[in-house]
C-alpha positions as CSV (number, residue, x, y, z in Angstrom):
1,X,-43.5,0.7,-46.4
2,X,-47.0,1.9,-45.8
3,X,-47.0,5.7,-43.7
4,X,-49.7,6.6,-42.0
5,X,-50.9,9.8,-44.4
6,X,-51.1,7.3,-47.1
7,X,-53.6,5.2,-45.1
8,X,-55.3,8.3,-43.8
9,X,-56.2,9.6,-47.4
10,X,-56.8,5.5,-48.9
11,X,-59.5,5.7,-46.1
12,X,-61.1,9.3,-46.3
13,X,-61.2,8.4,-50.1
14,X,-63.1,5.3,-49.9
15,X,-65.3,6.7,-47.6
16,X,-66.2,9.6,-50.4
17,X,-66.5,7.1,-52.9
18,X,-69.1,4.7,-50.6
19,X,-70.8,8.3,-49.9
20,X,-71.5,9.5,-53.3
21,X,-71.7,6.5,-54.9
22,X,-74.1,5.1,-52.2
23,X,-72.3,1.7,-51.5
24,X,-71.5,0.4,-48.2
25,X,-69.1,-2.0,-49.7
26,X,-66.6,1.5,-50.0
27,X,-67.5,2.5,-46.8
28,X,-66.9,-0.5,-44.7
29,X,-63.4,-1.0,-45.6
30,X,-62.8,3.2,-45.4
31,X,-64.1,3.0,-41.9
32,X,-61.8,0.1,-41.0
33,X,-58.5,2.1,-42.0
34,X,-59.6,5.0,-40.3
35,X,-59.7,3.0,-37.1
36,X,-56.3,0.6,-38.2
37,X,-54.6,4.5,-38.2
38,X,-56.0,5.4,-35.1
39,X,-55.5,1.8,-33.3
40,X,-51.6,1.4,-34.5
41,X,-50.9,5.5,-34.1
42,X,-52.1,5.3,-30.0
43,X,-50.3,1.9,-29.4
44,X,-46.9,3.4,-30.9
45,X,-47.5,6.5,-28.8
46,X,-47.9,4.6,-25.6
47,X,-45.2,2.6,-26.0
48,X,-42.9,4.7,-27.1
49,X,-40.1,5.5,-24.3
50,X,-39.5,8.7,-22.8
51,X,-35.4,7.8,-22.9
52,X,-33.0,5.5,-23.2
53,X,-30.5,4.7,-20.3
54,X,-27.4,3.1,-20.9
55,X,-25.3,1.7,-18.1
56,X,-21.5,2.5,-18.2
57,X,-19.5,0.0,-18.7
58,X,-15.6,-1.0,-19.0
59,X,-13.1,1.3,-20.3
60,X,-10.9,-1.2,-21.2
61,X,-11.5,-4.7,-22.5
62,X,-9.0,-7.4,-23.6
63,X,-9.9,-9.1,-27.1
64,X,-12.9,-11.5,-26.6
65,X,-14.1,-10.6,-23.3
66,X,-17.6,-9.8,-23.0
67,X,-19.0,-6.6,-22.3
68,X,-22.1,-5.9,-20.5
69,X,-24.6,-4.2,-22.5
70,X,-27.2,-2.9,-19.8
71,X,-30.3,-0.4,-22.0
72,X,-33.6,0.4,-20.0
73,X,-36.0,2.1,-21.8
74,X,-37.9,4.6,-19.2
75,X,-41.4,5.7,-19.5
76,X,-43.0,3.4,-21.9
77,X,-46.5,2.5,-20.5
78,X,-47.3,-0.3,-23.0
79,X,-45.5,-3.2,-25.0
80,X,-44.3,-2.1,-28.1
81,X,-46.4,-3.8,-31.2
82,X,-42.6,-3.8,-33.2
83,X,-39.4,-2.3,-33.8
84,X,-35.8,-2.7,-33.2
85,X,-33.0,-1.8,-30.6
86,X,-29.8,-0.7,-32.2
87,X,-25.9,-0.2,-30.8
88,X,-22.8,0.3,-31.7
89,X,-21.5,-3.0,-29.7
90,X,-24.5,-5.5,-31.4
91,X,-23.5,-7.3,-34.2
92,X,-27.1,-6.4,-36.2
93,X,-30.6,-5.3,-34.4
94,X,-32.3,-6.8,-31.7
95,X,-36.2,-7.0,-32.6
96,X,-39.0,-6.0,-30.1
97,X,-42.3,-7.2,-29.4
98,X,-45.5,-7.0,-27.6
99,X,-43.1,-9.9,-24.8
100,X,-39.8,-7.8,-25.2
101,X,-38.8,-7.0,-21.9
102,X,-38.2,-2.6,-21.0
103,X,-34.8,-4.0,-19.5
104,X,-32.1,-5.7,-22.2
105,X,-29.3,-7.4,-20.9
106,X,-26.5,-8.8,-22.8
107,X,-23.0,-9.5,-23.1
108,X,-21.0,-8.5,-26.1
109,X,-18.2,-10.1,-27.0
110,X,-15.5,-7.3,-28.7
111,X,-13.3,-8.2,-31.0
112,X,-10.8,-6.5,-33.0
113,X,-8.6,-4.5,-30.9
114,X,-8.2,-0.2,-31.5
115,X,-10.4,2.4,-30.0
116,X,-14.3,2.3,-30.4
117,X,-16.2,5.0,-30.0
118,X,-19.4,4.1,-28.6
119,X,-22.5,5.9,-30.0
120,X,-25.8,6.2,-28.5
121,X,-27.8,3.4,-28.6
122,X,-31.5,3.7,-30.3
123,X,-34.7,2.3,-30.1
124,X,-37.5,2.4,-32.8
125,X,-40.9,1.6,-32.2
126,X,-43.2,1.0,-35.0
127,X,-46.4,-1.2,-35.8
128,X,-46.4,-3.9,-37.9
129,X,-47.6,-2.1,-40.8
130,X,-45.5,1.1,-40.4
131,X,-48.2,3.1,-40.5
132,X,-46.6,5.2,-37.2
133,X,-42.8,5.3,-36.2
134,X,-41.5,6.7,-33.1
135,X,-36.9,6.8,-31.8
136,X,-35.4,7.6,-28.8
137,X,-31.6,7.3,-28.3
138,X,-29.4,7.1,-25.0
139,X,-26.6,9.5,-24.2
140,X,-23.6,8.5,-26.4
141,X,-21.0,6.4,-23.5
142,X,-18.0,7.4,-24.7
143,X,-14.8,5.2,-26.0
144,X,-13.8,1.7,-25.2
145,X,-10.1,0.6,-25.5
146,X,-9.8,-3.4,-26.9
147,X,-6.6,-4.5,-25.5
148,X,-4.8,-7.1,-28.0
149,X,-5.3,-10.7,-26.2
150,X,-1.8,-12.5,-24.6
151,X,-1.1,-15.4,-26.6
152,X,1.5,-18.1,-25.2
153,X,4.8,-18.2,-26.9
154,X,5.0,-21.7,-28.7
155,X,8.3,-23.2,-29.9
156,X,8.4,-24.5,-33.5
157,X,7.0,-28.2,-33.5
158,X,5.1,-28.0,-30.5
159,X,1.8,-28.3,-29.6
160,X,0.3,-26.3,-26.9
161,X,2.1,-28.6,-24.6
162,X,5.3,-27.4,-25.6
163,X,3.6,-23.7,-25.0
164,X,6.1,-23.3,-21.9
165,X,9.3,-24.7,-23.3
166,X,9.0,-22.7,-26.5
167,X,8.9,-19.6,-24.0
168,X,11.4,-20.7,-21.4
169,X,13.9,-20.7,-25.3
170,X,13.0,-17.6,-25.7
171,X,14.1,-16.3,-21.9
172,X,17.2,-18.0,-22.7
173,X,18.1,-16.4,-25.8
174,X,17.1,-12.8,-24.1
175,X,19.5,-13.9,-21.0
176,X,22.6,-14.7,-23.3
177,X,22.3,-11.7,-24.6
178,X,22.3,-9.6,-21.7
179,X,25.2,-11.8,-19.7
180,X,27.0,-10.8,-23.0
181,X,26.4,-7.3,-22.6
182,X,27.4,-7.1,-18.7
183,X,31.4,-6.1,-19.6
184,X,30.4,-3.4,-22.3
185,X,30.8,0.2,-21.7
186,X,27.7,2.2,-22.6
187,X,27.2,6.0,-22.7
188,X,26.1,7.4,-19.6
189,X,22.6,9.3,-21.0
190,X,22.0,11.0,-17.4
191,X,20.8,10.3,-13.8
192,X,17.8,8.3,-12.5
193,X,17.2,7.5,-8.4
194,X,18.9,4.5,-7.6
195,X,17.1,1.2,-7.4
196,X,17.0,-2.1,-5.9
197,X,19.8,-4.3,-6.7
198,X,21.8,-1.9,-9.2
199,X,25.7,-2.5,-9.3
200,X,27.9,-0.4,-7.1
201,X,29.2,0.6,-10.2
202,X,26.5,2.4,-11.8
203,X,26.2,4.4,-8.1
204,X,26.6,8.6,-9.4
205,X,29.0,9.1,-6.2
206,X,29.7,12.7,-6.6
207,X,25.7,13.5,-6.7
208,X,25.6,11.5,-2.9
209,X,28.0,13.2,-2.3
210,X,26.4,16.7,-2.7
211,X,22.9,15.6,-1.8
212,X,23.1,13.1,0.4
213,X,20.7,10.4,-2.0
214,X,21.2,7.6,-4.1
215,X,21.1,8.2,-7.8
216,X,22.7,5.7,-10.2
217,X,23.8,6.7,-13.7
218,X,21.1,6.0,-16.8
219,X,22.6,4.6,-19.8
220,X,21.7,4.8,-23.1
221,X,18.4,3.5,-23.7
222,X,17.5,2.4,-20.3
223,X,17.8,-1.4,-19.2
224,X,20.7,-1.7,-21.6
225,X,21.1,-5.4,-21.6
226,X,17.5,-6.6,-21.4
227,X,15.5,-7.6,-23.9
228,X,13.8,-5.2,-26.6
229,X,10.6,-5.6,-28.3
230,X,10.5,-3.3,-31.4
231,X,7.3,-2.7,-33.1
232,X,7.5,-2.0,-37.0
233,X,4.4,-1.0,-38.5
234,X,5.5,0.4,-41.7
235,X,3.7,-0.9,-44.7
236,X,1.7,-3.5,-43.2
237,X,0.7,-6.3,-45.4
238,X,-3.7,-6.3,-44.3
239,X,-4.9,-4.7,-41.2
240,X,-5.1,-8.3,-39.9
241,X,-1.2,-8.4,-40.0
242,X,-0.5,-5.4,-38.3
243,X,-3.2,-6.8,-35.6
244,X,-1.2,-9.9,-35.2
245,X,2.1,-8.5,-35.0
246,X,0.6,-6.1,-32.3
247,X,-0.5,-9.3,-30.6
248,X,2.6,-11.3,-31.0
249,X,4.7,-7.6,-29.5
250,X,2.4,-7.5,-26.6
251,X,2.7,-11.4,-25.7
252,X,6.8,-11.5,-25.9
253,X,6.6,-8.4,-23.9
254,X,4.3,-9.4,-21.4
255,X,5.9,-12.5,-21.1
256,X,9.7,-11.7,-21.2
257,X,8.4,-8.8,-18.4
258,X,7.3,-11.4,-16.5
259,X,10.3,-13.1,-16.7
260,X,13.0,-10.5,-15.5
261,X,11.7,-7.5,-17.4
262,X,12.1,-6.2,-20.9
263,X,12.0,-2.7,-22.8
264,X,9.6,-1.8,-26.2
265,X,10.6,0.6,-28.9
266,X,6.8,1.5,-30.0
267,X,5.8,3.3,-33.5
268,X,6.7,7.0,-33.5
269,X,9.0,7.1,-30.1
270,X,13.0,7.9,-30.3
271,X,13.7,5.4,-26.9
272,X,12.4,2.5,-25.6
273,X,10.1,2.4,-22.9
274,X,11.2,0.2,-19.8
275,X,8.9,-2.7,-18.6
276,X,10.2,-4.1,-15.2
277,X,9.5,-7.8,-13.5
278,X,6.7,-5.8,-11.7
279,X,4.6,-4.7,-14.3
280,X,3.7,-2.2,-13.1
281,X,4.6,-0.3,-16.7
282,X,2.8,-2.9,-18.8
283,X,-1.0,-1.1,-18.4
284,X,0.6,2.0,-20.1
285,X,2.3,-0.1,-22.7
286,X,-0.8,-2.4,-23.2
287,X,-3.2,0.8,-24.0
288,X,-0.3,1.9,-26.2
289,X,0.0,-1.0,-28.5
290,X,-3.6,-1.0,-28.6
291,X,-3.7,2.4,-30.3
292,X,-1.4,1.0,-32.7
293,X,-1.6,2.1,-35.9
294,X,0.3,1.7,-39.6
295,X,3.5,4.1,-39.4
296,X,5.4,6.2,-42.2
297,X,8.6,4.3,-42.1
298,X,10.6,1.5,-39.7
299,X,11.7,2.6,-36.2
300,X,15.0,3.6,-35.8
301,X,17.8,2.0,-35.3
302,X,20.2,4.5,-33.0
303,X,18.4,3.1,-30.0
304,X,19.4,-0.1,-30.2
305,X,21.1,-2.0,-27.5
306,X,23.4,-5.0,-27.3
307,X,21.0,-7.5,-25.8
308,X,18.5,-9.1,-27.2
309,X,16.0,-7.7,-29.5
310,X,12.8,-9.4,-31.5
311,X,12.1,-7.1,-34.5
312,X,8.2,-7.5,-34.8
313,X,7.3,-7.0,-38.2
314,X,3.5,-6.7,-40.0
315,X,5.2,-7.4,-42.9
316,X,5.4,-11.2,-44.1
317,X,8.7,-10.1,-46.2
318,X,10.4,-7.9,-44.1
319,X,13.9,-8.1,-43.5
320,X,16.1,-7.1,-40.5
321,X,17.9,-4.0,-40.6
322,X,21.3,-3.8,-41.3
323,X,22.4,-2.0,-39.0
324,X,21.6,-4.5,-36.1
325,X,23.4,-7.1,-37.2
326,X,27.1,-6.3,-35.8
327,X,26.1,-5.8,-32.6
328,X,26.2,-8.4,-29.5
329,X,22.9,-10.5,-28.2
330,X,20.1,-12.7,-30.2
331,X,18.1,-11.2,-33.0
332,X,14.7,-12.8,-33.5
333,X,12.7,-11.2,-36.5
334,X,9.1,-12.0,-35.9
335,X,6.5,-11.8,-38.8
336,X,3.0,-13.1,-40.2
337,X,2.7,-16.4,-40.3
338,X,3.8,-17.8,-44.1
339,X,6.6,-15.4,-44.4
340,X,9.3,-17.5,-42.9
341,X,10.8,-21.0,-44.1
342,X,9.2,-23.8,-41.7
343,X,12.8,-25.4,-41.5
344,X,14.1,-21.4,-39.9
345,X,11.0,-21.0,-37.6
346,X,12.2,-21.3,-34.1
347,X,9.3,-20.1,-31.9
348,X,5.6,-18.7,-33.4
349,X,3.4,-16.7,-31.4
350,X,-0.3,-14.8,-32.0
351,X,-0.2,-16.1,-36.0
352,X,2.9,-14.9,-36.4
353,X,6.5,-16.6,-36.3
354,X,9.8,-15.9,-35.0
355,X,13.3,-17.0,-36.4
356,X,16.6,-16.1,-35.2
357,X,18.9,-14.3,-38.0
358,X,21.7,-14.1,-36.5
359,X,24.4,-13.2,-33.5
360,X,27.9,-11.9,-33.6
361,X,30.5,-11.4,-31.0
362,X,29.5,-13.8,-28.3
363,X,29.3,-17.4,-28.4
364,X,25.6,-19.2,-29.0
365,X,24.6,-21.1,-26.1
366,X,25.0,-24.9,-25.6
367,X,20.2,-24.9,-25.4
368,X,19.0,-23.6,-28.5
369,X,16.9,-20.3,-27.7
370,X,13.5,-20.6,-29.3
């Protein structure tokens, strides 16, 4: 690209040239880039902004919702003749002109879920030839967390019609399990205050006794006959798998929540982490399995309970560990699409599929649970 110091001295030196030589037709065109250098060099100057302003936006954003992009470029008193805006949320540059308006509006649509860290936003102005280049940048706006989307639960066979029976299988499977697991003694892991609707049983009487307050006794890994969501990111197969087993874990869990609650074992914890009817947990858990990313080695399987669990997988060949099959409730292992015989599927969900692998010591029930 033509600079401006390479025009400067093209011109200077024609101008010698038509001097000593005695020809104006040296001269003429010396002249004229003189005057191209000092035409393009004020126009970039006067349109060049004083600063960039970037409104704030969203900290949090679900994948493919659109987020406002809002830039105002302060103190430019003319048109730019050329350049280009640039940010970390466009897809490539957006080219100015002499008609580009000093306020840009957009909306972005984000995809890809993870943290992004959102740079500064920069504007260069420059003439057509290049002969003068001027930047500014905006204040760098911090991070934006992308959410992975909620997909419906689909049973095997079924178009999106069948989006709510494939779900309402999967509710059943998680409530067999935890009717199953009503009569079984589990190991008291402490005290929590008591809430809404607990058995009698479960009521800590000596600490009412002392205190005069409700406490209930917590048993190992908290809601001990609910469902649980387990998260294995060891070894994905591409980052797309792990993204779609992330979304799969984040749609049973938002929808088995919804349904009566659930609990999710997430990469690098030793206990599950409770998600009630209310939901009131799930905006922790949500940012969490955002932030997802490929782990060392499977979760363990000490905290395991006796109701159901769905073994999420980014791993189109992974296998169920053994030690969760001698245990009562359902066991659903959920993985990338193609990894499971289409005859086995029983419910798929965010491009990935769910089978059931197996249940000892209670009795299937007479509905198949998707």
């Amino acid at each position: 690209m033509v600079r401006a110091p390479t025009v400067l001295f093209l011109g200077l030196a024609l101008i010698v040239a038509g001097a000593g030589f005695d020809s104006p037709s040296l001269l003429v065109p010396g002249v004229g880039l003189l005057i191209l250098v000092a035409f393009f060099g004020a126009w970039v100057e006067l349109a060049r902004p004083a600063g960039l302003t970037r409104a704030p936006g969203p900290a949090r954003l679900v994948e493919g919702e659109s987020y406002p992009l809002r830039i105002d470029m302060r103190g430019a008193r003319v048109p730019p003749p050329g350049g280009t805006l640039t940010d970390p949320l466009l897809a490539e540059p957006v080219r100015l002109g002499p008609r580009s308006p000093r306020r840009f509006r957009d909306s972005v649509r984000v995809q890809g879920r993870g943290r992004v860290v959102l740079g500064p936003a920069e504007v260069e102005v420059r003439d057509p030839l290049g002969i003068r280049t001027r930047r500014a940048a905006s204040a760098p706006a911090g991070e934006l967390v992308v959410l992975p989307r909620i997909e419906p639960v689909l049973a095997a066979g079924r178009g999106s019609a069948g989006g709510r029976s494939g779900l309402a299988g999967v509710e059943e499977g998680a409530a067999a399990g935890r009717i199953d697991a009503r009569a079984i003694e589990l190991e008291v892991d402490g005290l929590r205050p008591y809430r809404e609707g607990a058995p009698a049983s479960r009521i800590h009487w000596p600490a009412l006794a002392r205190t005069g307050e409700l406490v209930e006794r917590r048993l190992v890994a908290g809601a001990e006959a609910g469902p649980l969501i387990v998260v294995d990111s060891a070894n994905p197969d591409s980052p797309e798998a792990l993204d779609a087993a992330v979304r799969a874990a984040a749609s049973l869990c938002f929808h088995l929540a919804g349904a009566g609650g659930c609990s999710v074992l997430l990469p690098g914890d030793r206990r599950p982490t409770e998600v009630g009817s209310d939901l009131s947990a799930w905006p922790v858990v949500h940012v969490r399995l955002a932030l997802v990313e490929p782990a060392p080695s499977p979760p363990p399987t000490r905290a395991m309970r006796t109701g159901a669990v769905f073994w999420v997988a980014a791993r189109a060949r992974a296998n169920l560990p053994p030690a969760l099959g001698g245990a009562l409730g359902e066991r659903f292992l959920v993985v990338p699409a193609g990894g499971t015989s289409p005859s086995a599927v029983s419910f798929s969900v965010a491009g990935c599929e769910g089978r059931r692998v197996g249940r000892r010591g209670a009795r299937r029930p007479a509905r198949s649970a998707a």
